[in-house]
C-alpha positions in Angstrom: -55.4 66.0 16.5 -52.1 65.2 17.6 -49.1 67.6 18.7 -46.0 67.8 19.8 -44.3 70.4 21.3 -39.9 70.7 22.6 -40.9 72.9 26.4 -37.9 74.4 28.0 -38.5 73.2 32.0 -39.1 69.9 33.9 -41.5 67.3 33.0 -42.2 66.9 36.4 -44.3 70.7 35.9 -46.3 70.3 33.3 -49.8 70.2 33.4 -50.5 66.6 31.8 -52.6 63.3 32.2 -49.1 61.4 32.4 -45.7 62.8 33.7 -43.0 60.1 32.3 -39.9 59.2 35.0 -36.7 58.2 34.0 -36.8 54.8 35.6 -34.4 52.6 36.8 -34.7 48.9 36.0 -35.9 48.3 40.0 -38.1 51.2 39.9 -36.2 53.0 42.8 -36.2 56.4 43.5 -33.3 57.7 42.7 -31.8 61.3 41.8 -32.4 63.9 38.8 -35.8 64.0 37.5 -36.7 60.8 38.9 -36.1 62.2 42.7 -38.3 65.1 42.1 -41.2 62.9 40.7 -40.8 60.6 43.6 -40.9 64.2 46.2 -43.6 65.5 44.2 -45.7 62.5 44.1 -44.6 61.2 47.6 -41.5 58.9 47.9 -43.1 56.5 50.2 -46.5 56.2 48.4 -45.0 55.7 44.9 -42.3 53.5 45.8 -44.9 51.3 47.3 -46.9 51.4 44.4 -43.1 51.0 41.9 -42.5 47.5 44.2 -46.0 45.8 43.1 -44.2 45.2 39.7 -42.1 42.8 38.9 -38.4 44.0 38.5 -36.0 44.1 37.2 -37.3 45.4 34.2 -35.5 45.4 31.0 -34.6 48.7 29.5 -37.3 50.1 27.1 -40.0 48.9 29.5 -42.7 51.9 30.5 -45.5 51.0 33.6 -47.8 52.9 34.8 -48.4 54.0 38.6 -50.6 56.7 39.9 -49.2 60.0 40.2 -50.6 60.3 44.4 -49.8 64.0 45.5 -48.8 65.6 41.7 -51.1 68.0 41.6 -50.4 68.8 37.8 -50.6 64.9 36.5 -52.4 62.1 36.9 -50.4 59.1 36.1 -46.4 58.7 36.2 -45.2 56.2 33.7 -42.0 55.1 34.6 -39.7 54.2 31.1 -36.6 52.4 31.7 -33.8 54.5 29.5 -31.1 51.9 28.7 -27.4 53.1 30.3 -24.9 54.1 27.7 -22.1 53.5 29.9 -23.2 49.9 30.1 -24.6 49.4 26.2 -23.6 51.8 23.7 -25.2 51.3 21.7 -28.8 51.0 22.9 -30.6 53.2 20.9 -33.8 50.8 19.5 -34.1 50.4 23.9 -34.2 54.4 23.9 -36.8 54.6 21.2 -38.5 51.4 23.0 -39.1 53.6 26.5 -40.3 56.4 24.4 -42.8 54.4 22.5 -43.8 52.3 25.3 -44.7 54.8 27.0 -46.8 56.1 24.6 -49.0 52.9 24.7 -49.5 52.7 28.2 -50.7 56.4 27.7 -53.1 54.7 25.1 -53.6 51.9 27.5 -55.3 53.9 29.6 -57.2 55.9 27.9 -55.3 59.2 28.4 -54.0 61.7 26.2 -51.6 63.8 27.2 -47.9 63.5 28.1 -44.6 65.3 29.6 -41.1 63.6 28.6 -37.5 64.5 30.2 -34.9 63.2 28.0 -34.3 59.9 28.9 -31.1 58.3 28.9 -29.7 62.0 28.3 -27.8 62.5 32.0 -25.7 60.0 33.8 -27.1 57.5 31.6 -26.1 59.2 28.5 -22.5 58.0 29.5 -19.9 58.5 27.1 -22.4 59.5 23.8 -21.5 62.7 22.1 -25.0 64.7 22.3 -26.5 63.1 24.6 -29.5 65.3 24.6 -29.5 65.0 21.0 -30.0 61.6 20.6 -32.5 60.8 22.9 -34.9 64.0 21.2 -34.7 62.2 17.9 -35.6 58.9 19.6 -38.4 60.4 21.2 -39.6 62.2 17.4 -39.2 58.7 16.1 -41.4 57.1 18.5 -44.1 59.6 18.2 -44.1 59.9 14.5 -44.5 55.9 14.7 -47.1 56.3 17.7 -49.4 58.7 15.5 -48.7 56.3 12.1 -49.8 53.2 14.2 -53.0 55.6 15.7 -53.9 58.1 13.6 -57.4 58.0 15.2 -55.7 58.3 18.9 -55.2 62.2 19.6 -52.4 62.3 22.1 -50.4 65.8 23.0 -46.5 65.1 23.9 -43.7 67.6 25.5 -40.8 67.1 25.7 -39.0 68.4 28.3 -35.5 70.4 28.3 -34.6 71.5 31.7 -31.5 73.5 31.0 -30.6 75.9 28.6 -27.9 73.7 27.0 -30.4 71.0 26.6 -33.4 73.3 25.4 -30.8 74.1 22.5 -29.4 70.4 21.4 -33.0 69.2 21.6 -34.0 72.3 19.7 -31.2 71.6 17.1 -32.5 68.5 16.5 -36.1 69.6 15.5 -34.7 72.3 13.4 
C-alpha cells in the first residue's frame, strides 16, 4: 500500500531508497538542497557520475545516479524544476519532475522516496506561494503515479525544511 506523508526537515535526511535533488538542467552542483546532496553523497563522485548524461536536460526531466557516501539513501534522482523567473508559468514542467521521478523510482525497482519542494526557492521566482504550488504539484503527480500503478507500493515525503514552508505545504494538504 501506498502513502504519503508532508515531513518537516531536509530530504537530504530521510531514511529512503531514493533522495530526489533539485537539479539543474547541467546537473551541477550547486547551492540549497542540491549542495547538501552533492556534500553528503560526495561532490566529486556524483558530479562524475551527473556528467555521464547528456545535458542539458529539459525541465521536468528526473535521472537517476547512485547516492555514493548517503548513508540514509540509496539512489539520488535528480528532477529538473523548471525556473519561474524564466517561464511562469511552468507548472505541467513542475508536475513533470515530480512524476518523473516517480518512474525512475519504478524504474528501478524501488519504493521509497524523499522530495524537497522543487522549484519552491530561487527558482520559485516571482510566484505568490511558492511553496504552495509546488506541494500541490507534487499531490498531483502522486495521486496520478498510484492511478497509473495501483499494484506498485511506493512511500513519498515530502520535505519542508523551514517552518514557513512546513506550514504553506501543510495548508495545501488541509
Amino acid at each position: 500500500m501506498s502513502s504519503f506523508e508532508l515531513i518537516h526537515g531536509s530530504c537530504a535526511g530521510q531514511n529512503v531508497d531514493a533522495v530526489v535533488n533539485a537539479a539543474n538542467r547541467n546537473l551541477w552542483e550547486g547551492g540549497g538542497i542540491c549542495g547538501v546532496i552533492f556534500s553528503k553523497a560526495g561532490s566529486r563522485e556524483l558530479a562524475a557520475a551527473c556528467s555521464k548524461y547528456n545535458t542539458p536536460l529539459n525541465d521536468g526531466d528526473a535521472v537517476i545516479t547512485p547516492a555514493f557516501q548517503m548513508k540514509n539513501a540509496r539512489y539520488v534522482i535528480h528532477a529538473v524544476g523548471p525556473d519561474f523567473g524564466r517561464t511562469p508559468a511552468a507548472f505541467q514542467e513542475l508536475y513533470n519532475a515530480y512524476y518523473n521521478s516517480l518512474l525512475v523510482l519504478k524504474e528501478n525497482d524501488l519504493h521509497s522516496i524523499s522530495f524537497p519542494l522543487i522549484s519552491s526557492g530561487i527558482f520559485g521566482g516571482s510566484l505568490r506561494d511558492p511553496v504552495g504550488k509546488s506541494a500541490k504539484q507534487c499531490i498531483r503527480a502522486y495521486n496520478k503515479f498510484v492511478s497509473d500503478f495501483p499494484d506498485y507500493s511506493v512511500d513519498v515525503m515530502l520535505c519542508a525544511y523551514t517552518s514557513s514552508s512546513m506550514k504553506d505545504a501543510q495548508a495545501v494538504l488541509d
